[in-house]
N, C-alpha and C positions, 0 to 999 in steps of 0.2 A: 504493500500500500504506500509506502518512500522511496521509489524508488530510483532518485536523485540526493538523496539525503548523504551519499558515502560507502563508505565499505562497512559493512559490520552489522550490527544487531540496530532495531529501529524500535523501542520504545513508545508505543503512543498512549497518551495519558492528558488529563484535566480536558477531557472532548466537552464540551460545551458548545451551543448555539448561541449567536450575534447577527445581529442585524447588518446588512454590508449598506453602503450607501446610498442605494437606491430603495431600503428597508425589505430585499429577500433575507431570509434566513441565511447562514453559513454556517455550517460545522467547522468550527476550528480547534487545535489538539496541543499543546506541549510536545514536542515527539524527543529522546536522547537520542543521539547517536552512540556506541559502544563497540569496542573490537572485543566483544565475546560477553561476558558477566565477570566487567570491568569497570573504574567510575567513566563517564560517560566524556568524550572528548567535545563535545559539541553539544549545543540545545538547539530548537528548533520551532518556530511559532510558524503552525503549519493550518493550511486553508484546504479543506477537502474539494475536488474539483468534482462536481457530480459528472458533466460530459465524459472525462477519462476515467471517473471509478481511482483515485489516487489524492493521497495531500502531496501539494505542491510546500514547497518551504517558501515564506515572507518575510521573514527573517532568521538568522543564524548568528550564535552566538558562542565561542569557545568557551572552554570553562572545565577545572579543575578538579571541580566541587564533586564532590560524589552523590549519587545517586537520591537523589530525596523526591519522594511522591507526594502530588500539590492535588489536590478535590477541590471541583470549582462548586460554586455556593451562590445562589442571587440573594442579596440583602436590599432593601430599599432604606433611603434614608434622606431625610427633608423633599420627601416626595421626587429622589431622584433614585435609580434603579442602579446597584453596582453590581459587577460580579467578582466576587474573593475570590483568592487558590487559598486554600489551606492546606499546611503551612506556612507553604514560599512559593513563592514564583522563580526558581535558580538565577 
């Protein structure tokens, strides 16, 4: 389903729905990148493209950090609509 993403294991995680700017729906995901069950050499803030059946990556970001799993959450707050990762966003 990443299949630009790099060489190795692809991670996809905190899938949640947003609205793109014309207000369709988008599935978008957290994805790691990983050479095996490793901490993850890349993160990945990825948009699922329905035409091709794949998330394309929108942006990519290195990172050291090891592996920590983020749960998206909608909280509303002074009448404005957020959505959380819990615990972190890497």
């Amino acid at each position: 389903m990443c299949p630009e993403f790099g060489p190795g294991l692809h991670w996809i995680e905190s899938v949640m729905t947003v609205p793109d700017e014309t207000g369709a729906e988008r599935l978008v995901a957290r994805v790691s990148s990983q050479k095996g069950l490793v901490t993850p050499y890349a993160w990945h803030l990825a948009v699922f493209n329905d035409e091709k059946e794949i998330f394309e990556s929108k942006v990519r970001w290195e990172s050291p950090d090891p592996h920590d799993a983020a749960h998206p959450f909608r909280a509303r707050a002074d009448g404005v609509e957020y959505i959380y990762l819990y615990p972190t966003f890497g």
